[in-house]
Backbone bond lengths (Angstrom), bond angles and torsions (degrees), N, CA, C in turn:
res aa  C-N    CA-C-N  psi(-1)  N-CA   C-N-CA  omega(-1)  CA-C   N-CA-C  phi
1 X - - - 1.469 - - 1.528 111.33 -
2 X 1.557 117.33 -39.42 1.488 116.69 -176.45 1.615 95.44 -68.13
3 X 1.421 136.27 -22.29 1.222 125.07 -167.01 1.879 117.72 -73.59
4 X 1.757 104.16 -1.53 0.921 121.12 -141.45 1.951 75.57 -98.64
5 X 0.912 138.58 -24.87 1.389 155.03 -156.01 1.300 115.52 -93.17
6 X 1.484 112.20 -13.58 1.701 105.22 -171.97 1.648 88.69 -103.96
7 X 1.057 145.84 4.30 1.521 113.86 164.71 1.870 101.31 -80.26
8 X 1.071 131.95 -31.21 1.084 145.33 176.80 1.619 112.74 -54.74
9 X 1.494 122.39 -51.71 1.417 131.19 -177.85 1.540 104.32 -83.56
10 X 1.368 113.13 -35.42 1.426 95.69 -171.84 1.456 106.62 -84.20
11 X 1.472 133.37 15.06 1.469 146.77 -179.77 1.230 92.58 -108.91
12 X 1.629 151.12 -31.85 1.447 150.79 -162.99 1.710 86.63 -86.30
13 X 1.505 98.20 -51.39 1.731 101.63 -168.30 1.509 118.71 -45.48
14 X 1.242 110.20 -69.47 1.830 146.12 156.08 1.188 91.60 -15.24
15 X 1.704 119.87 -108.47 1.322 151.04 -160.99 1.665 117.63 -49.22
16 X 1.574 94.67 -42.09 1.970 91.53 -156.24 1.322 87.12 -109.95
17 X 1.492 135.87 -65.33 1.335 128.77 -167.28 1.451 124.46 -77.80
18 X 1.464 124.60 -37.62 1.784 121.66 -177.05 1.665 88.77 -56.03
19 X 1.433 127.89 -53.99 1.341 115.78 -153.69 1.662 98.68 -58.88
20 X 1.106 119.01 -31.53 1.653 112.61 168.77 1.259 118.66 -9.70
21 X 1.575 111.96 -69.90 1.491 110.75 162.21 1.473 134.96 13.06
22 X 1.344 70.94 -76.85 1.840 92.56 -165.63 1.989 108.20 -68.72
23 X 1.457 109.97 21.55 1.339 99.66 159.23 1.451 125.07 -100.82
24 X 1.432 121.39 11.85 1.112 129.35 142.88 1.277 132.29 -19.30
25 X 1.402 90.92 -53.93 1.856 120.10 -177.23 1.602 109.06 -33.20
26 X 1.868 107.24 -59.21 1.572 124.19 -159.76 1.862 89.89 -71.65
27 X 1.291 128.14 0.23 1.178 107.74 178.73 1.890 104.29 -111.09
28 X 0.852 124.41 4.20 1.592 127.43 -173.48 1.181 115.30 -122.71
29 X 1.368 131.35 159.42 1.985 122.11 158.82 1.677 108.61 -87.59
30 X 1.229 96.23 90.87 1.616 108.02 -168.54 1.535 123.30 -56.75
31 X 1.043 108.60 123.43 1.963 89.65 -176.09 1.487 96.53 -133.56
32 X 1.579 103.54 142.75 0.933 122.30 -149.77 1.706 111.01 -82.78
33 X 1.048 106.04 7.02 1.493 111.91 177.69 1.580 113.36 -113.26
34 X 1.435 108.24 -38.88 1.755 107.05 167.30 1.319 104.31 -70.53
35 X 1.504 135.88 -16.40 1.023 115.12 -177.57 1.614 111.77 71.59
36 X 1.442 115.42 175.95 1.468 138.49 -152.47 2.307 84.45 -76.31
37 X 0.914 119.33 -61.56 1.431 132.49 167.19 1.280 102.51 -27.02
38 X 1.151 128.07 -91.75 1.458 162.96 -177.83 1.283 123.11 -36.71
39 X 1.217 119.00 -13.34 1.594 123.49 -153.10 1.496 97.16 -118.17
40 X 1.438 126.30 156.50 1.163 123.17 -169.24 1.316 114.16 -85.00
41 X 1.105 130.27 148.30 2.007 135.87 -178.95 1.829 105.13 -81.64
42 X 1.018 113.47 112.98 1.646 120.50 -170.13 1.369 103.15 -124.19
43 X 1.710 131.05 30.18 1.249 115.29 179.36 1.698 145.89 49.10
44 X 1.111 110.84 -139.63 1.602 110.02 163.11 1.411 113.39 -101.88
45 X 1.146 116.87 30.13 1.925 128.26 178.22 1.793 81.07 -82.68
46 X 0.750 162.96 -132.75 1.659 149.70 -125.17 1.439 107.59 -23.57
47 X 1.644 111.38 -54.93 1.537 115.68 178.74 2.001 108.34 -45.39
48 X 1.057 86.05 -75.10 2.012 85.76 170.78 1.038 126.89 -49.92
49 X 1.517 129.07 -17.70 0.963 148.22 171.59 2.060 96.98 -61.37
50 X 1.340 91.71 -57.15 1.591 95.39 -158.09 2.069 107.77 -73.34
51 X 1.865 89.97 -36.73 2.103 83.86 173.53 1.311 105.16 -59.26
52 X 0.847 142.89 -20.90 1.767 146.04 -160.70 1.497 105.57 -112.18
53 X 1.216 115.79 -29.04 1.987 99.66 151.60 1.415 130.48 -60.89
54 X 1.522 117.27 123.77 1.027 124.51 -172.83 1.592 119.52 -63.62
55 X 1.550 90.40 -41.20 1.593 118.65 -173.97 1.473 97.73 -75.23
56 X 1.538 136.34 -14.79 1.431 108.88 176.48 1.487 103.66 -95.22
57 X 1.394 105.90 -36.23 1.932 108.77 166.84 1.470 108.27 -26.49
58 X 1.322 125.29 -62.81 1.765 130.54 -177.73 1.067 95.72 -50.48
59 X 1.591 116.10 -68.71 1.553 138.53 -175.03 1.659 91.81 -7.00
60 X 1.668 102.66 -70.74 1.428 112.96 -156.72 1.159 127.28 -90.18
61 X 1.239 106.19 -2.72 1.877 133.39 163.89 1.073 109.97 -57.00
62 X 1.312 105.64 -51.06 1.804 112.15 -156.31 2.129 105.99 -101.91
63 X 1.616 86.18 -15.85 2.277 98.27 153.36 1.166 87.88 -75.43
64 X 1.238 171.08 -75.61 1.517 155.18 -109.12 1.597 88.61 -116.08
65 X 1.023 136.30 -51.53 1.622 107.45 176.06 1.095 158.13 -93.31
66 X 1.385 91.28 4.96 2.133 119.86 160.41 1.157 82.78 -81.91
67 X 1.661 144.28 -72.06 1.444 121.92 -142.06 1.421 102.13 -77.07
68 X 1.047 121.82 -17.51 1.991 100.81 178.90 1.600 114.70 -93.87
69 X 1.459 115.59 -10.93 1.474 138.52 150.09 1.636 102.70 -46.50
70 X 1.218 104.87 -73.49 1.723 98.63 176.58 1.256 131.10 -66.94
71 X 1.371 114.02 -27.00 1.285 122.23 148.30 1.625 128.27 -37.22
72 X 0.922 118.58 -68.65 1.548 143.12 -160.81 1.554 102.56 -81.39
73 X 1.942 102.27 -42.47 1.458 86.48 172.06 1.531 134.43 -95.76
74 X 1.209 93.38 -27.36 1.565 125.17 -161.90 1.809 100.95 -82.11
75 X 1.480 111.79 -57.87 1.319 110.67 -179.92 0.853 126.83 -37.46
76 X 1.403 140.27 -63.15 1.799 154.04 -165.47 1.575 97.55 -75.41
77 X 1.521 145.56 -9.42 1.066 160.27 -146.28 1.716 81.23 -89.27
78 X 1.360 118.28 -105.98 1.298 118.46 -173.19 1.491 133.94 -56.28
79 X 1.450 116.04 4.26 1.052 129.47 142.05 1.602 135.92 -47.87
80 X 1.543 97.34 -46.27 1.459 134.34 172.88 1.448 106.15 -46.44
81 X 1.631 92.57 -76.94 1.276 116.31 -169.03 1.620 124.67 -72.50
82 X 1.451 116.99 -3.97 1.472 131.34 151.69 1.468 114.59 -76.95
83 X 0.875 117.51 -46.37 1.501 106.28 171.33 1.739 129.14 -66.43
84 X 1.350 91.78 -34.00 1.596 105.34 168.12 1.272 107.07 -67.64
85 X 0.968 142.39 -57.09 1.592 155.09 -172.87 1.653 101.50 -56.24
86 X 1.246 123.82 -49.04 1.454 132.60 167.33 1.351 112.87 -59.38
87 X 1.338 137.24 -26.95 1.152 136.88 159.25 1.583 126.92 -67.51
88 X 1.319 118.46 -24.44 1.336 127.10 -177.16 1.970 101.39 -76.59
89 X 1.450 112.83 129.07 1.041 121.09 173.16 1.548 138.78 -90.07
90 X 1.599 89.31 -21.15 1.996 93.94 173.88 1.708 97.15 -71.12
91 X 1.205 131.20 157.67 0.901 120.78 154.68 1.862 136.95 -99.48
92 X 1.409 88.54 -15.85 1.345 87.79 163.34 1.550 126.55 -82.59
93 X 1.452 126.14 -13.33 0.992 130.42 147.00 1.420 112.10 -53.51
94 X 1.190 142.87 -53.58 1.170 154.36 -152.40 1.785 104.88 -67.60
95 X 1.944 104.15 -60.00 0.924 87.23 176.57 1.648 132.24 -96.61
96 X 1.317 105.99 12.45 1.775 120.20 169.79 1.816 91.18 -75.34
97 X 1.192 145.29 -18.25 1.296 143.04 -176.07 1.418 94.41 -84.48
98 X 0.872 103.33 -49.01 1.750 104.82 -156.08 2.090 100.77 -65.96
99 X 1.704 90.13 -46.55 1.386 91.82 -163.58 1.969 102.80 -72.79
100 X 1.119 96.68 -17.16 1.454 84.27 166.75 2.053 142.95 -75.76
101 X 1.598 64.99 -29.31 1.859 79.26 -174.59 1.570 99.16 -99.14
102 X 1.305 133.91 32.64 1.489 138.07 144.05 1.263 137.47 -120.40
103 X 1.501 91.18 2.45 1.890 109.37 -179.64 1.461 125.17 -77.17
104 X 1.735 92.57 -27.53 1.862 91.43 164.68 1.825 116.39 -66.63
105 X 1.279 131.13 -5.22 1.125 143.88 -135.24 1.848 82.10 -103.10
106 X 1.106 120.85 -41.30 1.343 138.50 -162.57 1.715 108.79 -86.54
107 X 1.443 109.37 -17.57 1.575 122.47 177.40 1.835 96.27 -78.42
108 X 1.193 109.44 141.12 1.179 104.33 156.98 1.752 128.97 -98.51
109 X 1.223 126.75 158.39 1.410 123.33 -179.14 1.277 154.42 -44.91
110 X 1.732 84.61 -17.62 1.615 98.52 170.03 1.917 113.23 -98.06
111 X 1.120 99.93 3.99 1.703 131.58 162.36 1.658 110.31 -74.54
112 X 1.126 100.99 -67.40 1.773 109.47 -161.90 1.864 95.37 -87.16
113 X 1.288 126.12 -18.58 1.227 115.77 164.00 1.906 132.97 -68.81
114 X 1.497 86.91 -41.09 1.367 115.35 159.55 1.549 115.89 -56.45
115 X 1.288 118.74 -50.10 1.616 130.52 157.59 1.739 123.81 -30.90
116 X 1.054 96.17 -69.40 1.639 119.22 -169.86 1.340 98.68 -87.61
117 X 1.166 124.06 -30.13 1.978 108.12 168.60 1.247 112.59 -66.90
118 X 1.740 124.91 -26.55 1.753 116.16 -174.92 1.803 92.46 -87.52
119 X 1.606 113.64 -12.05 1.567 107.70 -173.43 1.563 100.47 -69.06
120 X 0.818 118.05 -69.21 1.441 155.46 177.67 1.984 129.86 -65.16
121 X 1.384 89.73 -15.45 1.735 89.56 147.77 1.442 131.03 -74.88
122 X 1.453 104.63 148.66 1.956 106.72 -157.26 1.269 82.68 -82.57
123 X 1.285 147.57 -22.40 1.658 128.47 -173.06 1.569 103.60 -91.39
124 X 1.291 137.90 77.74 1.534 134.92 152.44 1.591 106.40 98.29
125 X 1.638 109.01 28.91 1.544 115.17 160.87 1.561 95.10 -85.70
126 X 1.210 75.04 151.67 1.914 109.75 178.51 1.711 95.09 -60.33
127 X 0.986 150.63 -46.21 1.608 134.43 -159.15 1.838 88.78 -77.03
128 X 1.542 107.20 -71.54 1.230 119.80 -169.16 1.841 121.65 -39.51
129 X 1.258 98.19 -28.16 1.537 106.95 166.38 1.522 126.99 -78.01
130 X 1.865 105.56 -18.51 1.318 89.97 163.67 1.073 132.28 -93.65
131 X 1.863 101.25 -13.66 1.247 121.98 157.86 1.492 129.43 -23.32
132 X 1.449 85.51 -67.84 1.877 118.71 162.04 1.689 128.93 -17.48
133 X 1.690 91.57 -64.02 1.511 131.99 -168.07 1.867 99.11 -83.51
134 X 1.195 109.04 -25.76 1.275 103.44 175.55 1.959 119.16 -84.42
135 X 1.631 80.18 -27.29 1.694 89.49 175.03 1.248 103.04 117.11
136 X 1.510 134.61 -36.48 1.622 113.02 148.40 1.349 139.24 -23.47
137 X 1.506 108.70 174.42 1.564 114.05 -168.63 1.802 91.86 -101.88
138 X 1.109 114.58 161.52 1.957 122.02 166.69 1.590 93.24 -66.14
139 X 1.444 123.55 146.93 0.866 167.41 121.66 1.702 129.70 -55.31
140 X 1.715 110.78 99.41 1.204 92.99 -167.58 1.659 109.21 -108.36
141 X 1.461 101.81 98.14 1.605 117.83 -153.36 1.278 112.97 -60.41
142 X 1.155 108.61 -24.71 1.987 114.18 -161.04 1.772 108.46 -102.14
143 X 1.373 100.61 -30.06 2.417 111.39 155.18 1.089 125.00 -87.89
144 X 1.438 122.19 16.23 1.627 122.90 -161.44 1.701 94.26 -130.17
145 X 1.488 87.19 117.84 1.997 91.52 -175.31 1.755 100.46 -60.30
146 X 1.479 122.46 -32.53 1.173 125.52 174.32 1.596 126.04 -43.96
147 X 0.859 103.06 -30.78 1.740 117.04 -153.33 1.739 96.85 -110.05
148 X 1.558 99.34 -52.50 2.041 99.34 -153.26 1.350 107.15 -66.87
149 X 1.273 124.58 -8.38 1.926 122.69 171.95 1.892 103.29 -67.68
150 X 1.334 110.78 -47.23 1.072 128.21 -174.30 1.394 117.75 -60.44
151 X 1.347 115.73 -38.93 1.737 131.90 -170.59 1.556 113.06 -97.59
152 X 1.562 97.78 -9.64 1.707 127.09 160.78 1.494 102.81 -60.44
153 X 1.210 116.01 -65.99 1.796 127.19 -133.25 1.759 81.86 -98.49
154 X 1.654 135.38 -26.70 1.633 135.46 -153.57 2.050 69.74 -81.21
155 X 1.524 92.66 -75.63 1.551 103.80 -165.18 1.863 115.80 -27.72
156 X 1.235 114.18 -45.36 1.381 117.03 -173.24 1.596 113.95 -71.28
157 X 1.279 118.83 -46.19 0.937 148.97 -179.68 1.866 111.61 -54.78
158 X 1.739 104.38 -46.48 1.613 115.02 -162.14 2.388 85.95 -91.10
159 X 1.271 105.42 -11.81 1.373 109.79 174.60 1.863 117.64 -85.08
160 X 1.743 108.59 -49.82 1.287 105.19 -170.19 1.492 120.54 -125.83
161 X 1.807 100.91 36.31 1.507 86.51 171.59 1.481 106.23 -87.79
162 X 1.210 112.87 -53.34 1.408 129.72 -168.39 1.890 95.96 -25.79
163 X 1.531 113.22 -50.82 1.136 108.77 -157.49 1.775 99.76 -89.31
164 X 1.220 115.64 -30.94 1.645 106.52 175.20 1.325 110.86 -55.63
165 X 1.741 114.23 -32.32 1.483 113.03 -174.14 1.827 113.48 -62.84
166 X 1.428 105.44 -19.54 1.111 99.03 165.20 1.473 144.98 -36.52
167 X 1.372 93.19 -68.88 1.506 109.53 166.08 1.885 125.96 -50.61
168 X 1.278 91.50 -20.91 1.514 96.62 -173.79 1.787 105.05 -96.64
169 X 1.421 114.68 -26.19 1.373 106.04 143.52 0.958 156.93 -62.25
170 X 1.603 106.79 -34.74 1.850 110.27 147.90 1.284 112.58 -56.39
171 X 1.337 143.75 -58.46 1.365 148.31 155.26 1.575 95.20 -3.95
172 X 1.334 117.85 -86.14 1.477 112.22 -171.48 1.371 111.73 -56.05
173 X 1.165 122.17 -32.40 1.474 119.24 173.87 1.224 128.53 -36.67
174 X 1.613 109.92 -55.18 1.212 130.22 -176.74 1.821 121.58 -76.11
175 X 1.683 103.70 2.88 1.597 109.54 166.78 1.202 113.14 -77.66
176 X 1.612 112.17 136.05 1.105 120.92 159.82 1.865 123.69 -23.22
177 X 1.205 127.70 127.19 1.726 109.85 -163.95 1.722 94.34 -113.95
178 X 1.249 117.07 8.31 1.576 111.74 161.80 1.850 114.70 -93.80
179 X 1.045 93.81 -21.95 1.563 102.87 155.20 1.249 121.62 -30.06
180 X 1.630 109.49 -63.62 1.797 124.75 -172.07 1.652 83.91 -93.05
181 X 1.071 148.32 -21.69 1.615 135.19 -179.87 1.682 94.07 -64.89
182 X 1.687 120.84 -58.13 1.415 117.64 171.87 0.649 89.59 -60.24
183 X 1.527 153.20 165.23 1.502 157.11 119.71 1.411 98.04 166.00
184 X 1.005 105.91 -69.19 1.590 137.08 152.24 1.468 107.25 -5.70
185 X 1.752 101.50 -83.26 1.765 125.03 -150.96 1.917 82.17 -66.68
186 X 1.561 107.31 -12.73 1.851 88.10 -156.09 1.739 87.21 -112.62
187 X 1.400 101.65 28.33 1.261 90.47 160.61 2.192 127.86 86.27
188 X 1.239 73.66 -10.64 1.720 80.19 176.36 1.783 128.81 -80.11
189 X 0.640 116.06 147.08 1.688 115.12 -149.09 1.897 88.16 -98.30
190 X 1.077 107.28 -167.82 2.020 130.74 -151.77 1.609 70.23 -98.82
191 X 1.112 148.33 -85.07 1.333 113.93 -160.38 1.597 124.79 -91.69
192 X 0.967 127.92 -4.51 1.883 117.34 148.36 1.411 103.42 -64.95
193 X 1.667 146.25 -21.82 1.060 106.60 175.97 1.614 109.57 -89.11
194 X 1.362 129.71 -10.16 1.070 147.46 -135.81 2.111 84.77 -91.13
195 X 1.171 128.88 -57.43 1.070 165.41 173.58 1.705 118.00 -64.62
196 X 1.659 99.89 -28.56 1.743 101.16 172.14 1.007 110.55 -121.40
197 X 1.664 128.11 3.82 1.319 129.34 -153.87 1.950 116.75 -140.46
198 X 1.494 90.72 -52.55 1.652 108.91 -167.00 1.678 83.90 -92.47
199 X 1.581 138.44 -39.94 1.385 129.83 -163.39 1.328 105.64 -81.31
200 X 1.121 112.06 -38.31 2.104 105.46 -171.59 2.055 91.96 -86.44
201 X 0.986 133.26 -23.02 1.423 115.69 157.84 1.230 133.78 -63.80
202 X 1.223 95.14 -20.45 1.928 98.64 -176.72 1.564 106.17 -95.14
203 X 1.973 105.99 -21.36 1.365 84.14 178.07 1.451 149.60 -60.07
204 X 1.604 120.44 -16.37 1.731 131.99 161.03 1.632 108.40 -46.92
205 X 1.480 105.92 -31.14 1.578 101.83 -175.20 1.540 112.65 -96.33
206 X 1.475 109.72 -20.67 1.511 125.37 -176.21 1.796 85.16 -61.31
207 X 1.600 116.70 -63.61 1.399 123.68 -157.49 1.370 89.11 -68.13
208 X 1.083 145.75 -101.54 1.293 138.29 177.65 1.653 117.07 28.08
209 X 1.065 102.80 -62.61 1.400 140.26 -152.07 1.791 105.50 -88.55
210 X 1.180 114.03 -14.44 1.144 119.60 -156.06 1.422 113.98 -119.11
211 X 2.003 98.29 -29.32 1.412 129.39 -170.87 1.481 90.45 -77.92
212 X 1.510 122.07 -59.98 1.561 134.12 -176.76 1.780 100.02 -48.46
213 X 1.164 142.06 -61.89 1.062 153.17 -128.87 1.432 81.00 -83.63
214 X 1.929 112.90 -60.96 1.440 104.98 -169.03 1.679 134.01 -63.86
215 X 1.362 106.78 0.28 1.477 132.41 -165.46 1.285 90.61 -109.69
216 X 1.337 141.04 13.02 1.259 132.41 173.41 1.647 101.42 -140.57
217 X 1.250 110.46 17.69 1.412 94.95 166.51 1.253 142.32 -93.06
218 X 1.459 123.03 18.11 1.372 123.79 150.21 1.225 96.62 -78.12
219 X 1.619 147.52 -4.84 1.423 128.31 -163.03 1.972 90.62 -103.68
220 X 1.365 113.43 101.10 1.518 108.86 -165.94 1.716 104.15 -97.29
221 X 1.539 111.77 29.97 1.717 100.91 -168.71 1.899 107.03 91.76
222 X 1.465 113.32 47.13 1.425 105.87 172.02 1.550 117.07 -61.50
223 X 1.646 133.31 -31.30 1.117 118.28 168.60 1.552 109.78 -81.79
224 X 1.013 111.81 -23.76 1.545 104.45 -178.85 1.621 116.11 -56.25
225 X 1.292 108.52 -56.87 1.823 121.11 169.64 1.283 111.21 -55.10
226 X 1.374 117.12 -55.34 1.516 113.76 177.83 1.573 116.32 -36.48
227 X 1.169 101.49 -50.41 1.347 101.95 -164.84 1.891 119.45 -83.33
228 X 1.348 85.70 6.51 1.581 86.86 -168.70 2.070 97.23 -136.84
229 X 1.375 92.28 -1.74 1.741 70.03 -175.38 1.701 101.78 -101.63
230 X 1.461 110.24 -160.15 1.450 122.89 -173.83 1.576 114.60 -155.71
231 X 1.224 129.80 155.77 1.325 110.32 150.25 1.348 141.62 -30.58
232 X 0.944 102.18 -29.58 2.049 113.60 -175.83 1.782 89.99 -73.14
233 X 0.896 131.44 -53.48 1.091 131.41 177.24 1.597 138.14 -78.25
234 X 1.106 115.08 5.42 1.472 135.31 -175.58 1.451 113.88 -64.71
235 X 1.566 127.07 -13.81 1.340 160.76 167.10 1.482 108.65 -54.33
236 X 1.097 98.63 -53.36 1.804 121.37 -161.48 1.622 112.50 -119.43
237 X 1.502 114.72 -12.18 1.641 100.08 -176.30 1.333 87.54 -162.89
238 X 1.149 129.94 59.84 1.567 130.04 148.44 1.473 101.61 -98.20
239 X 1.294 118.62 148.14 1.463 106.84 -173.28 1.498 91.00 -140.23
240 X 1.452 121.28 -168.51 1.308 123.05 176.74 1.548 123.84 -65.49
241 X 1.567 103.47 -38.10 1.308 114.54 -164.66 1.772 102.00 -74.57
242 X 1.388 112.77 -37.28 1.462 122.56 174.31 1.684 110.82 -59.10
243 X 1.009 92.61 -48.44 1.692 110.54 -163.48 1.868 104.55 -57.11
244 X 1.877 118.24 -42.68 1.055 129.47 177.54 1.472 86.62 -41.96
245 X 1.240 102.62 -72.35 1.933 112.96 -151.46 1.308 103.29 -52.74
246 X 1.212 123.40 -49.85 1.365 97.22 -175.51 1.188 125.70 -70.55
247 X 1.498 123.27 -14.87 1.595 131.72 162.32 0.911 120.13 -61.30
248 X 1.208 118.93 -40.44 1.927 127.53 -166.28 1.179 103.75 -85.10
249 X 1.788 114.67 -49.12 1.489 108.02 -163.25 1.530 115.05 -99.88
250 X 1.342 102.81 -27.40 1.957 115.82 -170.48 1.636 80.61 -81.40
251 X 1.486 130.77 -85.12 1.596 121.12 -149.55 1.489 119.58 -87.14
252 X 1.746 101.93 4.06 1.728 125.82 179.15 1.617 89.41 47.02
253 X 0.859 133.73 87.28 1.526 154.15 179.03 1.626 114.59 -139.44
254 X 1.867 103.84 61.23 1.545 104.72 -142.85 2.008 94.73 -90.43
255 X 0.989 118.46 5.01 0.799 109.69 179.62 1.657 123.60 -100.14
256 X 1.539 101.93 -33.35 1.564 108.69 161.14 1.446 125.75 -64.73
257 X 1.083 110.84 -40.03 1.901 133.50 179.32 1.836 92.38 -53.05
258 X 1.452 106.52 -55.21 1.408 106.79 -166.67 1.595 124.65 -61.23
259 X 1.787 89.74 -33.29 1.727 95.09 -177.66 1.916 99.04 -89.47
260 X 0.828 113.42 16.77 1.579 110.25 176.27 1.666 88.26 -107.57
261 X 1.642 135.43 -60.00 1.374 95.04 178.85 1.196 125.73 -101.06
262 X 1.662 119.14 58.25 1.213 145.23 170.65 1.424 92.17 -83.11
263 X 1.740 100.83 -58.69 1.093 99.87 179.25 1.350 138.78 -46.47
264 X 1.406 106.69 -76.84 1.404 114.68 151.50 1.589 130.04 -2.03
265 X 1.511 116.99 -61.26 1.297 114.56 175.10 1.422 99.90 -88.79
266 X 1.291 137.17 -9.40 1.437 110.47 168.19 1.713 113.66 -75.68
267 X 1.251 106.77 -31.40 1.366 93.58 -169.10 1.743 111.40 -86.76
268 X 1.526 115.37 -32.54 1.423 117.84 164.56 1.458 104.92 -38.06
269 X 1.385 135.78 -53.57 1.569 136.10 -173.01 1.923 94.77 -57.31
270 X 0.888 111.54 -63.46 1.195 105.95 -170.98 1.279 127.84 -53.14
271 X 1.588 102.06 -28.09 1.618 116.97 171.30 1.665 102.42 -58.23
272 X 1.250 137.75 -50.77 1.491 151.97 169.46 1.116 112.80 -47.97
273 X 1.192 123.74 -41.96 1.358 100.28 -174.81 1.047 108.72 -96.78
274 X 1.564 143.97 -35.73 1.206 138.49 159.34 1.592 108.34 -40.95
275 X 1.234 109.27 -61.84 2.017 97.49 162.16 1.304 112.72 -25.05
276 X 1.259 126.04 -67.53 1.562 139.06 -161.44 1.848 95.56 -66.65
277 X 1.013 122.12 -67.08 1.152 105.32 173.20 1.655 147.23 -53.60
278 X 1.484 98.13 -24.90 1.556 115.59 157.99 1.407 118.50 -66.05
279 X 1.847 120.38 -26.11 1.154 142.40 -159.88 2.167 85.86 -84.46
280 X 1.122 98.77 -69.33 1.635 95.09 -160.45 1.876 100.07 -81.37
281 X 1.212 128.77 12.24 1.139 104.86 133.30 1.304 147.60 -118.61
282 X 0.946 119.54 17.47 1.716 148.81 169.83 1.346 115.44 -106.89
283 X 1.167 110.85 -11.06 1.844 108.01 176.36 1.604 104.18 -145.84
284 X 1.513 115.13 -13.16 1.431 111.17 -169.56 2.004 131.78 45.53
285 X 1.371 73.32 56.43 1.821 107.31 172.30 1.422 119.71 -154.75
286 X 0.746 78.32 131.22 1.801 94.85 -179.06 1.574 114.25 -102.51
287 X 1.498 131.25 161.58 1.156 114.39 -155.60 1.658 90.08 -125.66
288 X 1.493 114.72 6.83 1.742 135.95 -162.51 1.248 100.41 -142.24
């Protein structure tokens, strides 16, 4: 059975850890011809480099306020909508619901960006025309620092609840179902059990779920923005994951780009385990 494990480790080995290496980089002024060898050793001068950028300060303003935007809004969303969905009794209704509201999940981003720019262009997009018809002016949602945080968190949200709700339906799945049979005989209605029964079961997966999410919140949707933002907007939706690329790849500045998502994954880890530790003493579970 342990033999069953090395196509798995020697893919962690390969893929996730040799490239380790290459964080050398965030400590040197890397040049691309001496190579990782070759290049001069400059310490934590990239790191100081980056507290004293103004442009990564925003950088990381605007990572901290799409991800707690999706957080705050987006999270409790398929929570919602698993329990509601568990209440519906036809089942083919149930699962024509289900299979619908997870199918955008399966589009990829340079799909659903392409989507919402013909929705959402001020010349003869579908929003802006009713705009129109109402007697407003077009709205140009996707160049307007006002708007593109917002058309961030609709877009992500109209892509991955359906499918986050997933998980929170197996969650209910896996409750005891004589539970709601008692619940029932003693008289409690579809939402007291919904609220005393289906909510404190799902919570190990709610926390779960919540711990992961928070360990990824410098990660605010880098392909998602990429593919939908612009200069006009770099104000309001440059995020970390964007911000690398254009350092690394637009000004090949591979050594600053690197110690910024040095950063990034150092402090996401830290976001986790402080999760994990808030987790096993307030609920006494650990997620490790």
């Amino acid at each position: 059975m342990y033999a069953l494990l090395i196509p798995g480790l020697i893919f962690l080995l390969l893929f996730k850890y040799t490239p380790m290496y290459g964080i050398v980089i965030a400590f040197q002024d890397f040049n691309i011809f001496g190579g990782i060898k070759g290049s001069d050793w400059v310490g934590l001068e990239q790191f100081r480099k980056l507290i004293h950028s103004e442009e990564f300060l925003q950088v990381l303003g605007n990572t901290l306020l799409i991800s707690l935007y999706k957080i705050v809004i987006l999270f409790p969303i398929p929570i919602v909508l698993a329990l509601l969905l568990n209440e519906v009794r036809r089942m083919f209704f149930k699962r024509t619901i289900q299979t619908i509201i997870y199918l955008p999940h399966f589009l990829s981003w340079v799909i659903i960006s392409g989507l919402f720019l013909n929705i959402l262009s001020p010349s003869g997009g579908l929003v802006n025309e009713i705009i129109r018809s109402l007697g407003g002016q077009p709205i140009s949602f996707l160049t307007d620092n006002h708007f593109f945080r917002s058309v961030v968190v609709f877009t992500a949200g109209w892509k991955e609840i359906g499918w986050n709700a997933i998980v929170f339906i197996a969650a209910i799945a896996g409750i005891d179902q004589e539970q709601y049979e008692a619940a029932a005989i003693d008289g409690a209605g579809r939402i007291r059990q919904m609220a005393s029964i289906s909510l404190p079961g799902m919570l190990p997966t709610i926390m779960l779920m919540f711990i992961l999410r928070i360990g990824s919140l410098l990660e605010a949707g880098t392909e998602q923005i990429l593919t939908m933002y612009n200069p006009l907007v770099y104000k309001s939706g440059d995020v970390i994951g964007t911000f690398v690329y254009r350092i690394g790849l637009g000004q090949q500045d591979y050594s600053f780009s690197t110690a910024v998502g040095l950063f990034n994954s150092a402090f996401g880890f830290l976001l986790v385990v402080i999760g994990n530790m808030l987790s096993r003493k307030f609920l006494q579970r650990s997620i490790w």
